[in-house]
matplotlib code that plots the C-alpha trace (Angstrom):
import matplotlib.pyplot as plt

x = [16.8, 13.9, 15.5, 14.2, 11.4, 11.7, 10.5, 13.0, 15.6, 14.6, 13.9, 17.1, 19.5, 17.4, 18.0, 21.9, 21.8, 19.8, 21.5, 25.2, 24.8, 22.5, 25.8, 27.9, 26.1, 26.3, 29.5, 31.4, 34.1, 37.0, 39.2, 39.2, 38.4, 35.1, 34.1, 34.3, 32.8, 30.2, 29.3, 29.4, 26.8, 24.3, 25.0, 24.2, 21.2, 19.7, 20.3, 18.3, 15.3, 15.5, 15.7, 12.3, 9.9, 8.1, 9.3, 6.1, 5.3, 3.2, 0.3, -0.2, -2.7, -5.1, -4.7, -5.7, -8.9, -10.4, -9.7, -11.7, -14.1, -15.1, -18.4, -17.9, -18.5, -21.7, -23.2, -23.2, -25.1, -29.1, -30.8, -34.7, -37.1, -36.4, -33.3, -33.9, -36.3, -34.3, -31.8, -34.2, -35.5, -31.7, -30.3, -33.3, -33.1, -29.6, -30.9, -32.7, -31.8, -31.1, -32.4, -36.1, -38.5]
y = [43.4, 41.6, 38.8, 35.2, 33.4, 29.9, 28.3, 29.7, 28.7, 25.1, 24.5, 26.3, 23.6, 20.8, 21.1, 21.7, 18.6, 16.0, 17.4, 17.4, 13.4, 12.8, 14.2, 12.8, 9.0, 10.0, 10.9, 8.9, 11.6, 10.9, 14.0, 17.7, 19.1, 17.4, 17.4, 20.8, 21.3, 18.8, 21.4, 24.8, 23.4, 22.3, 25.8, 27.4, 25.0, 26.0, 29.4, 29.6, 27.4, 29.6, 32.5, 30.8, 30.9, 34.1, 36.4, 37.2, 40.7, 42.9, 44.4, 47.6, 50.2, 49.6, 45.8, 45.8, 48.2, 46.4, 43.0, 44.6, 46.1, 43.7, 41.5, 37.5, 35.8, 34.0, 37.5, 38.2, 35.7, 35.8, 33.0, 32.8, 30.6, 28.5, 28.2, 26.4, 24.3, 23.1, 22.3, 20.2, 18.4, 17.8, 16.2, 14.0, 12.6, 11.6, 9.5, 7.6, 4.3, 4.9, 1.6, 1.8, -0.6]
z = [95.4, 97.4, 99.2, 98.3, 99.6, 101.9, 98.5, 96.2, 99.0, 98.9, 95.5, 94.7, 97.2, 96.3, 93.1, 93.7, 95.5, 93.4, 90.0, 91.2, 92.5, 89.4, 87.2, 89.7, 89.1, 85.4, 84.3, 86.9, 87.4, 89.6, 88.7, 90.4, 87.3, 86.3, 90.1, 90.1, 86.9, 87.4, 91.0, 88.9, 87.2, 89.6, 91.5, 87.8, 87.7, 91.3, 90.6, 87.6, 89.2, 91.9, 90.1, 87.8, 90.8, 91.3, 94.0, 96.1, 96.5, 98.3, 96.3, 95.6, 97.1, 93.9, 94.0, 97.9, 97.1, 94.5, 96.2, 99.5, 96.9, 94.5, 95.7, 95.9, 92.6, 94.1, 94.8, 91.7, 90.0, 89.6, 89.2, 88.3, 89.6, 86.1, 85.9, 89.7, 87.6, 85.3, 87.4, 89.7, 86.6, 85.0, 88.8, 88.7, 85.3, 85.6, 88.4, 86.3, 84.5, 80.4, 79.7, 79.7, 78.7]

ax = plt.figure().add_subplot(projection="3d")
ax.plot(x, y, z, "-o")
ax.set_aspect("equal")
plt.show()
């Protein structure tokens, strides 16, 4: 089992925390019973936010060859001489005022 990330660690305790004084607040619960009750569920409730985050993991051999591989999205991409055009002519019309006389 991979051991948990600093996030899962903190999300997981602050959680524990702010939903054991919110039940706390809530139920107004003086007896041992409902304290401890009232605890085994905000340790329940951590664990399953904790649990909720994804686990970061190392990629695979594949994963790390294609990302090295694969050419930058703006590489990719032709643009003609119009399509500069067009562009030019669309930035400076919305310059312009849409109330003409």
């Amino acid at each position: 089992m991979p051991r948990p990330t600093a996030a899962q660690l903190s999300y997981g305790s602050a959680t524990v925390v702010l939903s054991t004084l919110a039940m706390l607040l809530l139920f107004r619960t003086e007896s041992t019973v409902g304290v401890s009750a009232v605890g085994t569920a905000a340790l329940v409730l951590g664990l399953l936010v904790a649990l909720a985050l994804p686990a970061r993991t190392k990629p695979t051999r594949q994963q790390a060859a294609r990302r090295a591989t694969a050419p930058p999205t703006a590489a990719r991409t032709h643009r003609t001489i119009e399509d500069i055009e067009i562009a030019a002519a669309q930035r400076a019309s919305v310059k312009e005022h849409s109330l003409h006389r």
